[in-house]
C-alpha positions in Angstrom: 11.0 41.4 -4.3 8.8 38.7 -2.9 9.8 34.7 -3.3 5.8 34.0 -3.7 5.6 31.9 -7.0 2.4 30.5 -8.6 2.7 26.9 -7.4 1.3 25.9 -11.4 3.6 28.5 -13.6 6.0 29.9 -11.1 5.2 33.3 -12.2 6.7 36.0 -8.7 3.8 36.6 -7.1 4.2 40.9 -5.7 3.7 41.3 -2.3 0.1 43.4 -2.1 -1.1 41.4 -5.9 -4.0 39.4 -6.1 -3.4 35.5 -5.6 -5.8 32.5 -4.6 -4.7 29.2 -2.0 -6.0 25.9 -3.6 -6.4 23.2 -0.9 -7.5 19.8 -1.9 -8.2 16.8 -0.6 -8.2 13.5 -2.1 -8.7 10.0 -0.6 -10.0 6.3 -1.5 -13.4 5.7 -1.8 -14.5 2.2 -0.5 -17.9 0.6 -1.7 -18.2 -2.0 1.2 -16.4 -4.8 -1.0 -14.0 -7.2 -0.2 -13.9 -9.8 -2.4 -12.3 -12.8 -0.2 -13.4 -15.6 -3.1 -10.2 -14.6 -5.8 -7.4 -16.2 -4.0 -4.6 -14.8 -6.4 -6.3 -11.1 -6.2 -6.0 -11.3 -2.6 -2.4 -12.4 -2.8 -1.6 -10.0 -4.8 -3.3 -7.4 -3.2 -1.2 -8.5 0.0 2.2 -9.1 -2.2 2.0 -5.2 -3.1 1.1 -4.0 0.5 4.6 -5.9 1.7 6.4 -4.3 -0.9 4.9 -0.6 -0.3 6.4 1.7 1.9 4.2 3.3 4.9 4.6 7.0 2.8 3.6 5.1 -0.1 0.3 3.0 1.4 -1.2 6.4 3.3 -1.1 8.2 -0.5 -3.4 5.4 -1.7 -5.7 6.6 0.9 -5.2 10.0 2.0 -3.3 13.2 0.1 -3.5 17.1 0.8 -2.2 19.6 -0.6 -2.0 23.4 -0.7 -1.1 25.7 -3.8 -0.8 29.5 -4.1 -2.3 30.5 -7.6 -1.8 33.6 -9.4 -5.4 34.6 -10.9 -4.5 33.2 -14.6 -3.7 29.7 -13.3 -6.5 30.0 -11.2 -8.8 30.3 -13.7 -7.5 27.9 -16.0 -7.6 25.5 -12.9 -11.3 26.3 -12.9 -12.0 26.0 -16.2 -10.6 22.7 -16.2 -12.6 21.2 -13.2 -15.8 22.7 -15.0 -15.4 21.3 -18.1 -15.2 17.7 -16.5 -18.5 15.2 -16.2 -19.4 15.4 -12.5 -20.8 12.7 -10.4 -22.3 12.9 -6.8 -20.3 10.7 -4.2 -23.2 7.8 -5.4 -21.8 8.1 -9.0 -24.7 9.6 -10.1 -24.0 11.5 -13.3 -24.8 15.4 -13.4 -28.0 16.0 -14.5 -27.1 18.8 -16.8 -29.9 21.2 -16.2 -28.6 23.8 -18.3 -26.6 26.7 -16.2 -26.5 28.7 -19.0 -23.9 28.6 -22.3 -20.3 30.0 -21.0 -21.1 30.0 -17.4 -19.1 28.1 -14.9 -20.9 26.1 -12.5 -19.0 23.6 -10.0 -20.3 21.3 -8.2 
């Protein structure tokens, strides 16, 4: 019996059966911004840095991760990210130019 579990439902995954790896990446996006002019903001800002750890400051700007999927979770997965509003990197919404009814499309 394998110890291969969905990472999302923990269902044993057989040795031979049909699974997926999700990788993702996700990390801060910065707009060019700093505003030096709000005094307390910036204290703040610098009070909560002191207090962070280093683990803790790097997942502000940087996380990874990799998942094995069995096919149910990763179609649920799927499902989910389709049915969300996209948005280029400019924030630019989606211009919703009709895939068809039913049909996932991701961008």
């Amino acid at each position: 019996m394998s110890n291969i579990r969905c990472s999302f439902c923990a269902r044993p995954l057989e040795p031979g059966s049909l699974r997926y790896v999700l990788m993702w990446k996700l990390f801060a996006d910065y707009d060019g911004i700093i505003d030096l002019e709000d005094d307390k903001k910036l204290e703040a800002t610098m009070v909560a840095v002191e207090a962070a750890t280093p683990d803790d400051l790097e997942d502000q700007i940087y996380m990874e991760s990799r998942h094995i999927l069995c096919p149910s979770c990763r179609e649920e997965i799927l499902d989910t990210l389709a049915s969300l509003e996209h948005q280029d990197v400019d924030g630019n919404l989606d211009d919703g130019n009709g895939e068809g009814e039913g049909e996932r499309k991701l961008h």
